[in-house]
MIDREN-965813 format. One record per residue (C-alpha): x, y, z. Coordinates in steps of 0.25 Angstrom, whole numbers, padded with zeros to 4 digits, always signed. Example, Ala and Ser with C-alpha at 12.3 -4.5 7.8 and 13.67 -1.06 7.14 Angstrom:
REM MIDREN-965813
+0049-0018+0031+0055-0004+0029
REM end
This chain:
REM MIDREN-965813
-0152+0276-0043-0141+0264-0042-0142+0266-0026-0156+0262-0027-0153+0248-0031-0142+0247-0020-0152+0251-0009-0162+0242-0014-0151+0231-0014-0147+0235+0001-0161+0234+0006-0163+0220+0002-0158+0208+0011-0148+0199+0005-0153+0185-0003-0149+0175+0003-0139+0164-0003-0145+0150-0006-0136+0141+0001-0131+0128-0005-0129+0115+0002-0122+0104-0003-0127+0091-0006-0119+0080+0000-0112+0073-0010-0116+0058-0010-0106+0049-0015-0108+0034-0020-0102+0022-0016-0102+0007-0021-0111+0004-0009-0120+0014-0009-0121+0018-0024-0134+0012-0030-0134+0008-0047-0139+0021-0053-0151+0018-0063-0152+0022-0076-0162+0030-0079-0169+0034-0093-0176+0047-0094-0191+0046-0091-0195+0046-0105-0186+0037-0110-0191+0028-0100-0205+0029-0104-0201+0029-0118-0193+0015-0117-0202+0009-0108-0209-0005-0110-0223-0007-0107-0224-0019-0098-0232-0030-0101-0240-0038-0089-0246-0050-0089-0259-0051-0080-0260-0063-0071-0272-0071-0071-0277-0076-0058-0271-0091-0059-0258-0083-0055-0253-0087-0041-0251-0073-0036-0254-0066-0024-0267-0059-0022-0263-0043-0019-0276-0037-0011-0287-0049-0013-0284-0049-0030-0283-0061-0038-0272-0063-0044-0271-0055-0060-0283-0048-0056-0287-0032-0054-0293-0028-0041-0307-0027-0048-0313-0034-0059-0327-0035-0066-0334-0047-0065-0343-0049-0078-0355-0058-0077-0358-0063-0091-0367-0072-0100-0355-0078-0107-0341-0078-0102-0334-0082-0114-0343-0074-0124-0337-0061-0113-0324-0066-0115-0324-0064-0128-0331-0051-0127-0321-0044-0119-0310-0051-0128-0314-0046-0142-0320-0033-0137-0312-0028-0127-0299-0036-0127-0299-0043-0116-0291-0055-0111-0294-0070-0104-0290-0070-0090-0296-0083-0082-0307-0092-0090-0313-0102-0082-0324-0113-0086-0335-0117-0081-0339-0130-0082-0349-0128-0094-0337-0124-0102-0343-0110-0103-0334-0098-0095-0337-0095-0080-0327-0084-0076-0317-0076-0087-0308-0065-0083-0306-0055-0094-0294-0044-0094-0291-0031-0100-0279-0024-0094-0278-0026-0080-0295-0029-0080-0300-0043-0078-0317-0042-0082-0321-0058-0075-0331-0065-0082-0341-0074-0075-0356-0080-0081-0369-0073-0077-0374-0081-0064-0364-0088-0062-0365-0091-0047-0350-0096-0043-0344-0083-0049-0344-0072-0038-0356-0064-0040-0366-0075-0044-0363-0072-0059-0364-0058-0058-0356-0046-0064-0346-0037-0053-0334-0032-0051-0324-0041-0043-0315-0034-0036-0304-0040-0027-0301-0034-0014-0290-0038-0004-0302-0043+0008-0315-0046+0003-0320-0048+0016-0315-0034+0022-0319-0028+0011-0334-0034+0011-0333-0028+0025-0332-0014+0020-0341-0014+0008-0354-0020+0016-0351-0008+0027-0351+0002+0014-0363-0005+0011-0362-0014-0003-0371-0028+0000-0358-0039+0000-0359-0055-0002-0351-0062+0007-0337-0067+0003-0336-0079-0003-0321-0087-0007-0323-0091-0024-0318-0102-0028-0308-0094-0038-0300-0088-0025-0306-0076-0023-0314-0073-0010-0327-0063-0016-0339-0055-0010-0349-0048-0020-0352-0035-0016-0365-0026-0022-0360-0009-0021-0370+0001-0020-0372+0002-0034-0375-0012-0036-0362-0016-0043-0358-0029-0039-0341-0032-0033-0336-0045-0031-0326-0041-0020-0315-0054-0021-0301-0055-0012-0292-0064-0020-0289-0077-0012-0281-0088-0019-0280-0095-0032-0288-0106-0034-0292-0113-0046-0302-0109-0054-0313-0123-0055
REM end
């Protein structure tokens, strides 16, 4: 019975050996050692770590436009047409905790634009009917793009009814654009800072 295990053994080929290699050994020196950072483990890291506060900018910031948006503003906004701008203010203040961004006058001393923000949100507020707002007083979403002009190209050949672009007087060039749905965009490509009169 032992010869059994010995025949067995002879008929198998041999395993092969795993052959090493041997890392070349890198050596430092003053000019081409880098500072070795300190690390912390992960969580003690995470566990350490300080939130950030930031600040949001406001549009009167002088700051260059990236891809056609204002200045302190988020890509897409909603554009509110209400009865009373002040009397929303207050609304989205006390109920939802919002904040004053940009308040402008009118000449009546009642409000004709607001911005208010929540996070990174901006809600604009203009009166009902106001004609010099960019959709005649309506309500929209405003949506900054980086060509307002190409891009009013594309959505008349996907088939949305567009205005023509028009330059605002607050720096923005805008188009109003009516989807399928019937929603209503104020496509805008920021432009420059100009005073708000």
């Amino acid at each position: 019975m032992s010869a059994l295990p010995t025949m067995l053994s002879l008929s198998m080929p041999p395993r092969p050996r795993p052959t090493r290699t041997r890392k070349a050994r890198v050596t430092r020196t003053a000019k081409t050692a880098k500072p070795r950072a300190k690390t912390q483990p992960r969580a003690t890291r995470a566990k350490h770590a300080r939130p950030v506060a930031r600040k949001t900018p406001t549009r009167t910031v002088a700051v260059a436009a990236q891809g056609g948006v204002a200045p302190g503003m988020p890509a897409v906004n909603v554009y509110l047409a209400v009865a009373n701008v002040a009397a929303s203010m207050t609304f989205l203040e006390t109920a939802f905790g919002f904040t004053r961004g940009v308040v402008l006058p009118a000449a009546d001393q009642q409000l004709r634009y607001a911005e208010m923000r929540h996070g990174n949100s901006v809600v604009m507020l203009i009166p009902k009917d106001d004609e010099t707002t960019a959709t005649g007083g309506a309500a929209a979403l405003y949506a900054y793009v980086d060509d307002v002009d190409r891009r009013l190209t594309q959505v008349r050949e996907a088939g949305a009814g567009a205005s023509e672009p028009v330059d605002k007087p607050w720096g923005d060039r805008t188009a109003v654009v009516t989807d399928p749905d019937g929603y209503r965009w104020v496509l805008a490509t920021f432009k420059k800072l100009a005073p708000f009169a």
